[in-house]
KERO-853159 format. One record per residue (C-alpha): x, y, z; residue number from 1; residue in three letters. Coordinates in steps of 0.1 Angstrom, whole numbers, plus 5000, padded with zeros to 4 digits. Example, Ala and Ser with C-alpha at 12.3 -4.5 7.8 and 13.67 -1.06 7.14 Angstrom:
2
+------+-------+------+-----+-----+
! east ! north !   up !   n ! res !
+------+-------+------+-----+-----+
! 5123 !  4955 ! 5078 !   1 ! Ala !
! 5137 !  4989 ! 5071 !   2 ! Ser !
+------+-------+------+-----+-----+
! end
This chain:
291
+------+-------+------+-----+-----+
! east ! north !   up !   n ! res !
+------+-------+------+-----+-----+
! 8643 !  2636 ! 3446 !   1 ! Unk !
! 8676 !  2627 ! 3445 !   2 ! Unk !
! 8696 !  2628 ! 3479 !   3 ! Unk !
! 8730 !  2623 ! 3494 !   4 ! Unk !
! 8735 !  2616 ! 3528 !   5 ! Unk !
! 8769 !  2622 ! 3543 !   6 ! Unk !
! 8773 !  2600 ! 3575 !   7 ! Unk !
! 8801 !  2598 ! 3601 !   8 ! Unk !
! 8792 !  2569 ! 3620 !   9 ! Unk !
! 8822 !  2577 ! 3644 !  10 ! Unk !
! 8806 !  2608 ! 3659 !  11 ! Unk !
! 8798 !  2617 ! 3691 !  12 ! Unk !
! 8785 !  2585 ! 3708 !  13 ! Unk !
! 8780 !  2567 ! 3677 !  14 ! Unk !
! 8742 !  2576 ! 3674 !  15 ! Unk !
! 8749 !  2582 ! 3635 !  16 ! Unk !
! 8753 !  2544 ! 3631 !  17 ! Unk !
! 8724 !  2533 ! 3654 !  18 ! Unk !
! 8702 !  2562 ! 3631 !  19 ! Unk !
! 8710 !  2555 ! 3600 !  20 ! Unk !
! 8682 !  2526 ! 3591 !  21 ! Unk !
! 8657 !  2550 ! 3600 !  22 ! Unk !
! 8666 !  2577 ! 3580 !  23 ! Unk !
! 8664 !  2553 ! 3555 !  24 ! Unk !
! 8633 !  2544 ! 3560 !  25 ! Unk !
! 8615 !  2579 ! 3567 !  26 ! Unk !
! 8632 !  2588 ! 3533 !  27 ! Unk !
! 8631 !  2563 ! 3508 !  28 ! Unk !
! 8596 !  2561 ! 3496 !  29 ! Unk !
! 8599 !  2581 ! 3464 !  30 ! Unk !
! 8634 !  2590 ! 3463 !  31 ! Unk !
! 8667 !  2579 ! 3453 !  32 ! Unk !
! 8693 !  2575 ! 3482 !  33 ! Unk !
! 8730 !  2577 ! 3480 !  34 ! Unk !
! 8748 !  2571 ! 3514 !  35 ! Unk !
! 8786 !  2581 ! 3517 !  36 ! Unk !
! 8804 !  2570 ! 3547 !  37 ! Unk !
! 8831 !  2599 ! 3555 !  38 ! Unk !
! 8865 !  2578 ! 3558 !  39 ! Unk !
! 8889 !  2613 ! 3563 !  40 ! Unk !
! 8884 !  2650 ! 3563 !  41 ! Unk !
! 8899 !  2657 ! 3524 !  42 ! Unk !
! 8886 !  2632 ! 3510 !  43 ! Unk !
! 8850 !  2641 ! 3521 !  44 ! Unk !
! 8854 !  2679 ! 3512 !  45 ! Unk !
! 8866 !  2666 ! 3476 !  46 ! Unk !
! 8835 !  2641 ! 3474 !  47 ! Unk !
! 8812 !  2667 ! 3485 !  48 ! Unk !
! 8828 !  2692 ! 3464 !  49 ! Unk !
! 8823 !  2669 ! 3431 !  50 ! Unk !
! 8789 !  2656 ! 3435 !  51 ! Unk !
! 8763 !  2678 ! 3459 !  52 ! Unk !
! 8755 !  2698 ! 3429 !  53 ! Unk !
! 8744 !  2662 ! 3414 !  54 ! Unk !
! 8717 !  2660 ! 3439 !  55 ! Unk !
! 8683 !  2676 ! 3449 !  56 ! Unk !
! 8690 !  2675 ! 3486 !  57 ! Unk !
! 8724 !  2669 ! 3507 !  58 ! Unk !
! 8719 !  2655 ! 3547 !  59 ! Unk !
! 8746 !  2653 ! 3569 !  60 ! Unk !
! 8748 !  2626 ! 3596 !  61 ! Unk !
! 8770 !  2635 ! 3620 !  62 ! Unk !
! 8789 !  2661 ! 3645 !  63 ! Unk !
! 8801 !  2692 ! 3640 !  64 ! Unk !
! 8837 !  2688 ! 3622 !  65 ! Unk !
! 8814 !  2666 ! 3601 !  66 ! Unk !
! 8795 !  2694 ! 3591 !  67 ! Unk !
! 8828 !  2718 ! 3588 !  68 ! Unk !
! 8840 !  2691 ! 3563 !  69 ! Unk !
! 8808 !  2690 ! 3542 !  70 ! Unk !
! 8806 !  2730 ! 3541 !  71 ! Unk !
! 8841 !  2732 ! 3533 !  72 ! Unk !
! 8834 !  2711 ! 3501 !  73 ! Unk !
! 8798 !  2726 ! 3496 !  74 ! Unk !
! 8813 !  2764 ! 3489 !  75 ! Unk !
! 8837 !  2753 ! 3470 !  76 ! Unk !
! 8814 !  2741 ! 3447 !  77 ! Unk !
! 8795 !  2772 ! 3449 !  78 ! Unk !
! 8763 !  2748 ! 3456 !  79 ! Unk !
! 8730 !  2762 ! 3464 !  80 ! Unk !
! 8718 !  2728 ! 3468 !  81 ! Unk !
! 8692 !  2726 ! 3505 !  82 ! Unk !
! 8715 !  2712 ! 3533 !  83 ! Unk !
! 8696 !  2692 ! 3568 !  84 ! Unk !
! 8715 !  2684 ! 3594 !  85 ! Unk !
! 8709 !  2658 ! 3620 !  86 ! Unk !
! 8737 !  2662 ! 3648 !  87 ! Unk !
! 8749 !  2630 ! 3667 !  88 ! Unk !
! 8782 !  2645 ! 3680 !  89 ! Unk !
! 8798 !  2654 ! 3715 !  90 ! Unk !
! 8781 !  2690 ! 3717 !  91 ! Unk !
! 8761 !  2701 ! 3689 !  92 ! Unk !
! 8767 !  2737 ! 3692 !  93 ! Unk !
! 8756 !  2748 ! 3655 !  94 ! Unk !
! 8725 !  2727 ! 3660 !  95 ! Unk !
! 8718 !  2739 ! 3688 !  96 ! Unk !
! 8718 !  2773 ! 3677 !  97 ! Unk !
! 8691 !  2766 ! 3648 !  98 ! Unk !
! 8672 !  2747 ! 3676 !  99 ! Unk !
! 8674 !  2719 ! 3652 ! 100 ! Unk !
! 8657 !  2686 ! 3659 ! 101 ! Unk !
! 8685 !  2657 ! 3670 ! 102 ! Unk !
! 8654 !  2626 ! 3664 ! 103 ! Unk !
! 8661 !  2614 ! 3633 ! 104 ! Unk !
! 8624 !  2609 ! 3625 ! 105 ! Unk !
! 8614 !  2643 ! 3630 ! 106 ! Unk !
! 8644 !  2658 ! 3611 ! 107 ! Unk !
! 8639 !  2640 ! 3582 ! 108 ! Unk !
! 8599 !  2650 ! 3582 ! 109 ! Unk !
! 8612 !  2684 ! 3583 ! 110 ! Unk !
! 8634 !  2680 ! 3555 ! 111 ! Unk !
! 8605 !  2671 ! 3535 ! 112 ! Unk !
! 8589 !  2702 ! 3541 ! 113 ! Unk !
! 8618 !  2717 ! 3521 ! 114 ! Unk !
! 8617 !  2748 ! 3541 ! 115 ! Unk !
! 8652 !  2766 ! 3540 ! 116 ! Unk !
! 8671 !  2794 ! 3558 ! 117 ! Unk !
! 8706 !  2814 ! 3543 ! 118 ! Unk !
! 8731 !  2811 ! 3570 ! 119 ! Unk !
! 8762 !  2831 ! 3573 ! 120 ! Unk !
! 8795 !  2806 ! 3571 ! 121 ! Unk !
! 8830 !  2820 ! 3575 ! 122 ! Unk !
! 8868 !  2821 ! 3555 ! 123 ! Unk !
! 8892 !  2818 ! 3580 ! 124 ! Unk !
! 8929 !  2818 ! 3560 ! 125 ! Unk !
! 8911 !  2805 ! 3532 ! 126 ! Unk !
! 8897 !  2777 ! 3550 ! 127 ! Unk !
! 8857 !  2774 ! 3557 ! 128 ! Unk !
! 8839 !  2772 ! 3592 ! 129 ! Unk !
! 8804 !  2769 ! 3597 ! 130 ! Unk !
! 8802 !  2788 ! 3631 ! 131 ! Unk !
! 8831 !  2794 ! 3651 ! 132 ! Unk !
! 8868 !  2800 ! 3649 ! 133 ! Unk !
! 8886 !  2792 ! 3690 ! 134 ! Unk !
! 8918 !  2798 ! 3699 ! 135 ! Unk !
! 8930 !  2797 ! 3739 ! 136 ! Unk !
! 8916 !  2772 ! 3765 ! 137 ! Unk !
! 8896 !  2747 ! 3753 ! 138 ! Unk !
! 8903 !  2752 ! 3718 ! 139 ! Unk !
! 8930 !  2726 ! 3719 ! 140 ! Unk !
! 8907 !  2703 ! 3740 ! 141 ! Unk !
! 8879 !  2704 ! 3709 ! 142 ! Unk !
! 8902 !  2686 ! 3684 ! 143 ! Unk !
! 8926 !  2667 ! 3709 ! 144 ! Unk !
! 8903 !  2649 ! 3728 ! 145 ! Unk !
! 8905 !  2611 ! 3712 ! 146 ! Unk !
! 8876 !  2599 ! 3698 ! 147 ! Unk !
! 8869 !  2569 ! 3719 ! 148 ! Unk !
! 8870 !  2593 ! 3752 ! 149 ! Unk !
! 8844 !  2614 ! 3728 ! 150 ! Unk !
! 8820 !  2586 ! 3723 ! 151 ! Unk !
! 8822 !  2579 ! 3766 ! 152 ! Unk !
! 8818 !  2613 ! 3777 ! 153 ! Unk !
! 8802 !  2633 ! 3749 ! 154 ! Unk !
! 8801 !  2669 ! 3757 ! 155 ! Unk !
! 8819 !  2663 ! 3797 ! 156 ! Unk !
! 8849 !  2649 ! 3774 ! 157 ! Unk !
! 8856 !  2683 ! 3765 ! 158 ! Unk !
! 8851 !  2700 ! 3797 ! 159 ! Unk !
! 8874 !  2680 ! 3817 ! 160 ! Unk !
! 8899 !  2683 ! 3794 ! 161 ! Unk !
! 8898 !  2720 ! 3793 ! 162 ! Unk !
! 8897 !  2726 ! 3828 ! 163 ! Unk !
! 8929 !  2700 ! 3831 ! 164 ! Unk !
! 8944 !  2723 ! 3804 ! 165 ! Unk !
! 8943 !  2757 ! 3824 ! 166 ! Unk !
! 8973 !  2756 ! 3849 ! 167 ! Unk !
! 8995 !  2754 ! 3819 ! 168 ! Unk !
! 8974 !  2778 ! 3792 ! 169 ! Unk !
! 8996 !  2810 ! 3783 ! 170 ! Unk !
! 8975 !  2837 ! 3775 ! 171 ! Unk !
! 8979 !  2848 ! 3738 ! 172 ! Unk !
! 8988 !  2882 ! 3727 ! 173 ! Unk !
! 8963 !  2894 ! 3701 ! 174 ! Unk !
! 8962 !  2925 ! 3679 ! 175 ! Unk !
! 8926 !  2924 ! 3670 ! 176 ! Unk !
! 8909 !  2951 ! 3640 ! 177 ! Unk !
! 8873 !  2947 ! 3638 ! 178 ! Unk !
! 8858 !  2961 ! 3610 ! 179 ! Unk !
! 8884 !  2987 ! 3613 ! 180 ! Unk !
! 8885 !  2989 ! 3650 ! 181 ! Unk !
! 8916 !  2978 ! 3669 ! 182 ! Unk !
! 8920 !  2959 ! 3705 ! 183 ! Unk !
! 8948 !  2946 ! 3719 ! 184 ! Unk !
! 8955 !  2927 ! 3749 ! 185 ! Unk !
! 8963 !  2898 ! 3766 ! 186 ! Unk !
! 8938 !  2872 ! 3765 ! 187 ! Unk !
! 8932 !  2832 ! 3779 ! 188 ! Unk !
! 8901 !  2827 ! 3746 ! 189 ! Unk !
! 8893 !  2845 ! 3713 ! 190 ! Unk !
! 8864 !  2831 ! 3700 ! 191 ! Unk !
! 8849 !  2841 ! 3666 ! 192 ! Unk !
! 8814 !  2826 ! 3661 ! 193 ! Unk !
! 8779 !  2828 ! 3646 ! 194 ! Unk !
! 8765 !  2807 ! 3672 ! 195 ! Unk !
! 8746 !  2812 ! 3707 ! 196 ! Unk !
! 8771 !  2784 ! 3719 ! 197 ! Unk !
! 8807 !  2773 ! 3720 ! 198 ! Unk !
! 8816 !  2738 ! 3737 ! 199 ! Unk !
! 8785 !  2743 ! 3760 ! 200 ! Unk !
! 8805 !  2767 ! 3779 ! 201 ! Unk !
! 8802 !  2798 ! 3763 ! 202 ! Unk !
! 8765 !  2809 ! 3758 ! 203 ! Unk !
! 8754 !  2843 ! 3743 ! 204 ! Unk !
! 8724 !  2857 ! 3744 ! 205 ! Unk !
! 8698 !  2851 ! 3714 ! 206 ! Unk !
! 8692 !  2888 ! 3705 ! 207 ! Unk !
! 8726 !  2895 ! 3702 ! 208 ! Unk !
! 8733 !  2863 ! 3677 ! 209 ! Unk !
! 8720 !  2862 ! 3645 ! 210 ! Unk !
! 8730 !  2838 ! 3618 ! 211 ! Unk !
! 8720 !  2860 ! 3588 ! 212 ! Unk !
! 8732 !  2891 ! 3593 ! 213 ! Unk !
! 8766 !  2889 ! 3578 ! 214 ! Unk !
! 8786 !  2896 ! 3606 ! 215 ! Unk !
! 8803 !  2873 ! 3635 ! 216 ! Unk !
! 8803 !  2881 ! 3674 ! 217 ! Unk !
! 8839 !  2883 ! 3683 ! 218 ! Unk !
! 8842 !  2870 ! 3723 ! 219 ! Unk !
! 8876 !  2877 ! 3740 ! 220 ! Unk !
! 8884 !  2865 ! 3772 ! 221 ! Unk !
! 8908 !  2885 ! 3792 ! 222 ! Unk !
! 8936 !  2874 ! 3815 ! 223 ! Unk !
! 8930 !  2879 ! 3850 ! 224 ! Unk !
! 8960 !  2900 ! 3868 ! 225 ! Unk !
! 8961 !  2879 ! 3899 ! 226 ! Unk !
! 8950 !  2843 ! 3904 ! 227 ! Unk !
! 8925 !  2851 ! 3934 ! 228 ! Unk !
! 8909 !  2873 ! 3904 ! 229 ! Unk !
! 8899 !  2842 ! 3885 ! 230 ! Unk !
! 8868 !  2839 ! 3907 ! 231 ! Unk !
! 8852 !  2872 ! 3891 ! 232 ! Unk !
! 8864 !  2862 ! 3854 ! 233 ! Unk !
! 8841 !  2831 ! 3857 ! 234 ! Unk !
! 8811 !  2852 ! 3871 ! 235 ! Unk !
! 8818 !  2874 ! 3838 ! 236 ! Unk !
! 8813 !  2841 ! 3818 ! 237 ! Unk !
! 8781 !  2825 ! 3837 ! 238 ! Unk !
! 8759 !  2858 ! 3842 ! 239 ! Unk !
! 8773 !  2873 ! 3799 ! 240 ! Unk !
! 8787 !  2903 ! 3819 ! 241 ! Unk !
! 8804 !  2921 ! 3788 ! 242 ! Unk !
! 8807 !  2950 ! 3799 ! 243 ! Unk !
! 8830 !  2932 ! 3825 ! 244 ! Unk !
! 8867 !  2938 ! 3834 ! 245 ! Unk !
! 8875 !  2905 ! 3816 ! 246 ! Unk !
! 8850 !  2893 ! 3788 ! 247 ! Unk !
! 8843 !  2919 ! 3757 ! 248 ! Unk !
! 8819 !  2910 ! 3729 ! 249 ! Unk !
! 8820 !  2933 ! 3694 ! 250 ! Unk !
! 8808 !  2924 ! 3660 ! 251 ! Unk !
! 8821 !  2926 ! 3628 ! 252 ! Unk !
! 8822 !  2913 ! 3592 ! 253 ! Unk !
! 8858 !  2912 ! 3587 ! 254 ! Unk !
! 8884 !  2904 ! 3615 ! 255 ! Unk !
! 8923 !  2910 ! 3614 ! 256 ! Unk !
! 8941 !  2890 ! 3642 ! 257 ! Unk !
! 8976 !  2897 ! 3643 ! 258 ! Unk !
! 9005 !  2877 ! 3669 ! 259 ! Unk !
! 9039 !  2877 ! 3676 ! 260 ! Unk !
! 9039 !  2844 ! 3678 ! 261 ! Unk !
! 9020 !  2812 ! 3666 ! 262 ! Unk !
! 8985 !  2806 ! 3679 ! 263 ! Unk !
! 8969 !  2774 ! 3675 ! 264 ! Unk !
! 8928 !  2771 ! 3661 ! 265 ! Unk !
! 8902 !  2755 ! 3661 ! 266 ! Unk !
! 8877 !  2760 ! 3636 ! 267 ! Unk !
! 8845 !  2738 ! 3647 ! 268 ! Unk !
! 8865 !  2718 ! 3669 ! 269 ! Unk !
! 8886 !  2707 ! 3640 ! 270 ! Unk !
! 8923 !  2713 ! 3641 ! 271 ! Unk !
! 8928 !  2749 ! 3621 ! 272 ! Unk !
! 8968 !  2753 ! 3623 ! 273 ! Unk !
! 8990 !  2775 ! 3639 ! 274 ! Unk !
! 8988 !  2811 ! 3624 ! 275 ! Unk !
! 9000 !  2848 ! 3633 ! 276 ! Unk !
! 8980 !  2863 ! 3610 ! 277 ! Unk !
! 8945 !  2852 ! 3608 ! 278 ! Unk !
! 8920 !  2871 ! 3583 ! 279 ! Unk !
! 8882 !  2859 ! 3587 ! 280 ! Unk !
! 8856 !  2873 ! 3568 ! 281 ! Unk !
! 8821 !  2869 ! 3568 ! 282 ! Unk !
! 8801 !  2849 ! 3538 ! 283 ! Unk !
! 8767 !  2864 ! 3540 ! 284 ! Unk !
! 8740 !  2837 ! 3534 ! 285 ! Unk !
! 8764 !  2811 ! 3520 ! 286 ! Unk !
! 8746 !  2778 ! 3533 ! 287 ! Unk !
! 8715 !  2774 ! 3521 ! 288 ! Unk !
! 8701 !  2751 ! 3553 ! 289 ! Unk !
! 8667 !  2730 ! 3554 ! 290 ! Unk !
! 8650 !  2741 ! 3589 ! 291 ! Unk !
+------+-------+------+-----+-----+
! end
Protein backbone atom coordinates (compact mmCIF):
# COMPACT_ATOMS: atom_id res chain seq x y z
CA UNK A 1 0.00 0.00 0.00
CA UNK A 2 0.76 3.32 -0.49
CA UNK A 3 0.64 5.66 2.62
CA UNK A 4 1.04 9.23 3.66
CA UNK A 5 1.78 10.20 6.98
CA UNK A 6 1.08 13.71 8.10
CA UNK A 7 3.29 14.55 11.20
CA UNK A 8 3.38 17.70 13.41
CA UNK A 9 6.32 17.05 15.41
CA UNK A 10 5.42 20.32 17.35
CA UNK A 11 2.42 18.88 19.08
CA UNK A 12 1.51 18.46 22.39
CA UNK A 13 4.76 17.48 24.22
CA UNK A 14 6.55 16.59 21.22
CA UNK A 15 5.77 12.73 21.34
CA UNK A 16 5.18 12.99 17.43
CA UNK A 17 8.95 13.41 16.95
CA UNK A 18 10.11 10.81 19.50
CA UNK A 19 7.28 8.31 17.59
CA UNK A 20 7.91 8.78 14.41
CA UNK A 21 10.97 5.97 13.78
CA UNK A 22 8.63 3.50 15.01
CA UNK A 23 5.88 4.08 12.89
CA UNK A 24 8.26 3.64 10.42
CA UNK A 25 9.28 0.63 11.31
CA UNK A 26 5.80 -1.16 12.25
CA UNK A 27 4.88 0.10 8.72
CA UNK A 28 7.32 -0.22 6.19
CA UNK A 29 7.58 -3.80 5.45
CA UNK A 30 5.58 -3.98 2.20
CA UNK A 31 4.63 -0.51 1.73
CA UNK A 32 5.57 2.65 0.36
CA UNK A 33 5.92 5.57 2.93
CA UNK A 34 5.60 9.20 2.25
CA UNK A 35 6.20 11.44 5.37
CA UNK A 36 5.07 15.20 5.18
CA UNK A 37 6.20 17.38 7.98
CA UNK A 38 3.18 20.09 8.49
CA UNK A 39 5.17 23.52 8.33
CA UNK A 40 1.64 25.92 8.59
CA UNK A 41 -2.09 25.28 8.71
CA UNK A 42 -2.77 26.28 4.61
CA UNK A 43 -0.28 24.91 3.38
CA UNK A 44 -1.11 21.41 4.95
CA UNK A 45 -4.84 21.59 3.96
CA UNK A 46 -3.63 22.41 0.27
CA UNK A 47 -1.01 19.39 0.41
CA UNK A 48 -3.58 17.18 1.84
CA UNK A 49 -6.12 18.46 -0.46
CA UNK A 50 -3.84 17.63 -3.68
CA UNK A 51 -2.43 14.27 -2.90
CA UNK A 52 -4.51 11.94 -0.18
CA UNK A 53 -6.53 10.71 -3.05
CA UNK A 54 -2.96 9.57 -4.44
CA UNK A 55 -2.63 7.21 -1.64
CA UNK A 56 -4.15 3.94 -0.24
CA UNK A 57 -4.04 5.03 3.45
CA UNK A 58 -3.54 8.73 5.10
CA UNK A 59 -2.14 8.68 9.06
CA UNK A 60 -2.00 11.70 10.91
CA UNK A 61 0.77 12.23 13.55
CA UNK A 62 -0.21 14.72 15.65
CA UNK A 63 -2.86 16.82 17.92
CA UNK A 64 -5.95 17.92 17.34
CA UNK A 65 -5.64 21.30 15.07
CA UNK A 66 -3.45 18.82 13.32
CA UNK A 67 -6.18 16.73 12.54
CA UNK A 68 -8.67 19.84 11.91
CA UNK A 69 -6.04 20.80 9.19
CA UNK A 70 -5.86 17.37 7.55
CA UNK A 71 -9.79 17.09 7.53
CA UNK A 72 -10.10 20.43 6.24
CA UNK A 73 -8.03 19.40 3.12
CA UNK A 74 -9.41 15.72 3.11
CA UNK A 75 -13.26 17.05 2.29
CA UNK A 76 -12.24 19.27 0.08
CA UNK A 77 -11.00 16.72 -1.96
CA UNK A 78 -14.05 14.76 -1.51
CA UNK A 79 -11.53 11.71 -0.36
CA UNK A 80 -12.90 8.57 0.83
CA UNK A 81 -9.38 7.50 1.35
CA UNK A 82 -9.16 5.30 5.29
CA UNK A 83 -7.80 8.03 7.83
CA UNK A 84 -5.73 6.64 11.47
CA UNK A 85 -4.94 8.82 13.83
CA UNK A 86 -2.29 8.61 16.49
CA UNK A 87 -2.83 11.68 18.91
CA UNK A 88 0.35 13.24 20.58
CA UNK A 89 -1.23 16.63 21.48
CA UNK A 90 -2.15 18.61 24.80
CA UNK A 91 -5.68 16.85 25.24
CA UNK A 92 -6.79 14.55 22.74
CA UNK A 93 -10.38 15.01 23.01
CA UNK A 94 -11.45 13.43 19.47
CA UNK A 95 -9.28 10.47 20.30
CA UNK A 96 -10.47 10.12 23.16
CA UNK A 97 -13.86 9.87 22.11
CA UNK A 98 -13.03 6.90 19.55
CA UNK A 99 -11.06 5.43 22.57
CA UNK A 100 -8.35 5.40 20.10
CA UNK A 101 -4.97 3.82 20.97
CA UNK A 102 -2.16 6.80 21.73
CA UNK A 103 1.01 3.78 21.46
CA UNK A 104 2.16 4.14 18.29
CA UNK A 105 2.77 0.42 17.95
CA UNK A 106 -0.58 -0.61 18.61
CA UNK A 107 -2.17 2.01 16.36
CA UNK A 108 -0.34 1.30 13.47
CA UNK A 109 -1.21 -2.76 13.98
CA UNK A 110 -4.72 -1.50 14.02
CA UNK A 111 -4.40 0.37 10.97
CA UNK A 112 -3.35 -2.79 9.25
CA UNK A 113 -6.40 -4.37 10.10
CA UNK A 114 -8.04 -1.78 7.77
CA UNK A 115 -11.14 -1.75 9.85
CA UNK A 116 -13.04 1.74 9.32
CA UNK A 117 -15.85 3.69 10.92
CA UNK A 118 -17.91 7.01 9.01
CA UNK A 119 -17.74 9.74 11.31
CA UNK A 120 -19.77 12.88 11.23
CA UNK A 121 -17.44 16.18 10.68
CA UNK A 122 -18.88 19.62 10.69
CA UNK A 123 -19.11 23.15 8.23
CA UNK A 124 -18.81 25.90 10.38
CA UNK A 125 -18.97 29.31 7.97
CA UNK A 126 -17.61 27.20 5.41
CA UNK A 127 -14.82 26.08 7.27
CA UNK A 128 -14.39 22.23 8.48
CA UNK A 129 -14.08 20.87 12.19
CA UNK A 130 -13.69 17.42 13.09
CA UNK A 131 -15.53 17.59 16.54
CA UNK A 132 -16.26 20.74 18.17
CA UNK A 133 -17.00 24.35 17.56
CA UNK A 134 -16.21 26.68 21.36
CA UNK A 135 -16.85 29.92 21.84
CA UNK A 136 -16.75 31.60 25.72
CA UNK A 137 -14.23 30.58 28.42
CA UNK A 138 -11.72 28.53 27.49
CA UNK A 139 -12.23 28.81 23.92
CA UNK A 140 -9.73 31.56 23.69
CA UNK A 141 -7.28 29.59 25.96
CA UNK A 142 -7.35 26.43 23.21
CA UNK A 143 -5.63 28.46 20.46
CA UNK A 144 -3.82 31.21 22.62
CA UNK A 145 -1.94 29.26 24.84
CA UNK A 146 1.85 29.36 23.20
CA UNK A 147 3.10 26.33 22.09
CA UNK A 148 6.19 25.93 24.22
CA UNK A 149 3.83 26.36 27.59
CA UNK A 150 1.73 23.44 25.54
CA UNK A 151 4.60 21.11 25.27
CA UNK A 152 5.35 21.81 29.49
CA UNK A 153 1.96 21.46 30.63
CA UNK A 154 -0.03 19.52 28.08
CA UNK A 155 -3.65 19.43 28.92
CA UNK A 156 -3.02 21.71 32.68
CA UNK A 157 -1.71 24.45 30.00
CA UNK A 158 -5.21 24.91 29.10
CA UNK A 159 -6.88 24.74 32.36
CA UNK A 160 -4.86 27.33 34.05
CA UNK A 161 -5.31 29.54 31.40
CA UNK A 162 -8.93 29.29 31.41
CA UNK A 163 -9.59 29.63 34.82
CA UNK A 164 -7.04 32.88 34.74
CA UNK A 165 -9.44 34.01 31.93
CA UNK A 166 -12.76 34.03 33.91
CA UNK A 167 -12.78 37.28 36.01
CA UNK A 168 -12.59 39.11 32.76
CA UNK A 169 -15.02 36.69 30.41
CA UNK A 170 -18.22 38.69 29.29
CA UNK A 171 -20.88 36.42 28.76
CA UNK A 172 -22.04 36.36 25.08
CA UNK A 173 -25.47 36.95 23.83
CA UNK A 174 -26.56 34.22 21.61
CA UNK A 175 -29.65 33.71 19.45
CA UNK A 176 -29.48 30.05 18.96
CA UNK A 177 -32.13 27.90 16.27
CA UNK A 178 -31.64 24.31 16.52
CA UNK A 179 -33.03 22.51 13.84
CA UNK A 180 -35.74 25.02 13.86
CA UNK A 181 -35.93 25.51 17.56
CA UNK A 182 -34.91 28.93 19.08
CA UNK A 183 -32.99 29.81 22.59
CA UNK A 184 -31.74 32.72 23.61
CA UNK A 185 -29.86 33.89 26.49
CA UNK A 186 -26.93 34.90 28.03
CA UNK A 187 -24.25 32.52 28.20
CA UNK A 188 -20.22 32.19 29.65
CA UNK A 189 -19.66 28.70 26.76
CA UNK A 190 -21.54 27.53 23.55
CA UNK A 191 -19.97 24.55 22.60
CA UNK A 192 -21.02 22.59 19.47
CA UNK A 193 -19.41 19.04 19.34
CA UNK A 194 -19.48 15.39 18.37
CA UNK A 195 -17.34 14.39 21.05
CA UNK A 196 -17.82 12.95 24.78
CA UNK A 197 -15.05 15.62 25.65
CA UNK A 198 -14.00 19.22 25.28
CA UNK A 199 -10.61 20.47 26.78
CA UNK A 200 -10.98 17.66 29.51
CA UNK A 201 -13.40 19.77 31.18
CA UNK A 202 -16.56 19.21 29.60
CA UNK A 203 -17.57 15.47 29.56
CA UNK A 204 -20.89 14.05 28.27
CA UNK A 205 -22.24 11.05 28.78
CA UNK A 206 -21.55 8.19 26.06
CA UNK A 207 -25.26 7.31 25.26
CA UNK A 208 -26.04 10.68 24.58
CA UNK A 209 -22.82 11.16 21.94
CA UNK A 210 -22.72 9.49 18.91
CA UNK A 211 -20.43 10.18 16.13
CA UNK A 212 -22.52 8.76 13.33
CA UNK A 213 -25.68 9.99 13.71
CA UNK A 214 -25.62 13.10 11.80
CA UNK A 215 -26.35 15.47 14.35
CA UNK A 216 -24.12 17.55 16.96
CA UNK A 217 -24.84 17.96 20.82
CA UNK A 218 -25.16 21.68 21.26
CA UNK A 219 -23.83 22.47 25.25
CA UNK A 220 -24.63 26.08 26.54
CA UNK A 221 -23.43 27.26 29.58
CA UNK A 222 -25.46 29.84 31.27
CA UNK A 223 -24.45 32.93 33.25
CA UNK A 224 -24.94 32.76 36.79
CA UNK A 225 -27.10 35.87 38.20
CA UNK A 226 -25.00 36.41 41.30
CA UNK A 227 -21.34 35.50 41.81
CA UNK A 228 -22.08 33.35 45.12
CA UNK A 229 -24.19 31.30 42.37
CA UNK A 230 -21.10 30.18 40.60
CA UNK A 231 -20.72 27.42 43.13
CA UNK A 232 -23.99 25.57 41.76
CA UNK A 233 -23.01 26.33 38.00
CA UNK A 234 -19.88 24.15 38.47
CA UNK A 235 -21.93 21.29 40.30
CA UNK A 236 -24.15 21.53 36.98
CA UNK A 237 -20.85 20.84 35.01
CA UNK A 238 -19.08 18.00 37.23
CA UNK A 239 -22.39 15.74 38.05
CA UNK A 240 -23.94 16.60 33.57
CA UNK A 241 -26.97 18.14 35.50
CA UNK A 242 -28.77 19.39 32.16
CA UNK A 243 -31.71 19.74 33.30
CA UNK A 244 -29.96 22.40 35.58
CA UNK A 245 -30.61 26.14 36.03
CA UNK A 246 -27.39 26.77 34.05
CA UNK A 247 -26.16 24.02 31.63
CA UNK A 248 -28.77 22.86 28.60
CA UNK A 249 -27.75 20.19 26.16
CA UNK A 250 -30.07 19.77 22.64
CA UNK A 251 -29.17 18.19 19.42
CA UNK A 252 -29.38 19.06 16.12
CA UNK A 253 -28.18 18.81 12.51
CA UNK A 254 -28.18 22.29 11.61
CA UNK A 255 -27.46 25.29 14.00
CA UNK A 256 -28.09 29.09 13.42
CA UNK A 257 -26.16 31.25 16.00
CA UNK A 258 -26.99 34.77 15.71
CA UNK A 259 -25.02 37.98 17.94
CA UNK A 260 -25.09 41.50 18.17
CA UNK A 261 -21.79 41.61 18.37
CA UNK A 262 -18.52 39.65 17.34
CA UNK A 263 -17.90 36.35 19.05
CA UNK A 264 -14.65 34.79 18.81
CA UNK A 265 -14.26 30.59 17.98
CA UNK A 266 -12.57 28.00 18.23
CA UNK A 267 -12.99 25.19 16.04
CA UNK A 268 -10.65 22.21 17.50
CA UNK A 269 -8.73 24.53 19.47
CA UNK A 270 -7.75 26.26 16.33
CA UNK A 271 -8.44 29.96 15.94
CA UNK A 272 -12.06 30.15 13.96
CA UNK A 273 -12.50 34.08 13.66
CA UNK A 274 -14.82 36.40 14.99
CA UNK A 275 -18.43 35.89 13.59
CA UNK A 276 -22.17 37.16 14.35
CA UNK A 277 -23.60 34.84 12.28
CA UNK A 278 -22.42 31.40 12.51
CA UNK A 279 -24.23 28.57 10.35
CA UNK A 280 -22.94 24.82 11.22
CA UNK A 281 -24.22 22.00 9.66
CA UNK A 282 -23.73 18.58 10.12
CA UNK A 283 -21.68 16.19 7.36
CA UNK A 284 -23.08 12.87 7.99
CA UNK A 285 -20.36 10.18 7.71
CA UNK A 286 -17.83 12.41 6.03
CA UNK A 287 -14.44 10.92 7.45
CA UNK A 288 -13.99 7.64 6.61
CA UNK A 289 -11.61 6.72 10.00
CA UNK A 290 -9.41 3.46 10.51
CA UNK A 291 -10.46 2.20 14.19
Amino acid sequence: MKILIIANLNSGKGKAKEYLPEIKKELKPGNELKIYLTKDKEHTINFVKKHCNNFDMLIVLGGDGTMNEVVNGYVLSKSKTPVGYIPTGSTNDFATSLKLPKAPCEACKNFMNLNTRKIDIGSFNGRYFTYVAAAGVFSETSYSTPPELKQKLGHFAYVLGGVKSLPAIKPLHLRITVDGSVIEDDYLIALISNSTSVGGVFTFDESLVMLDDGKFEVALLKEPEEPNEFGSMLKDIIYRNYNGDYLTLVSGAEILLESPSPVAWSLDGEYGGEHTVMKVVNLPSALNLLV
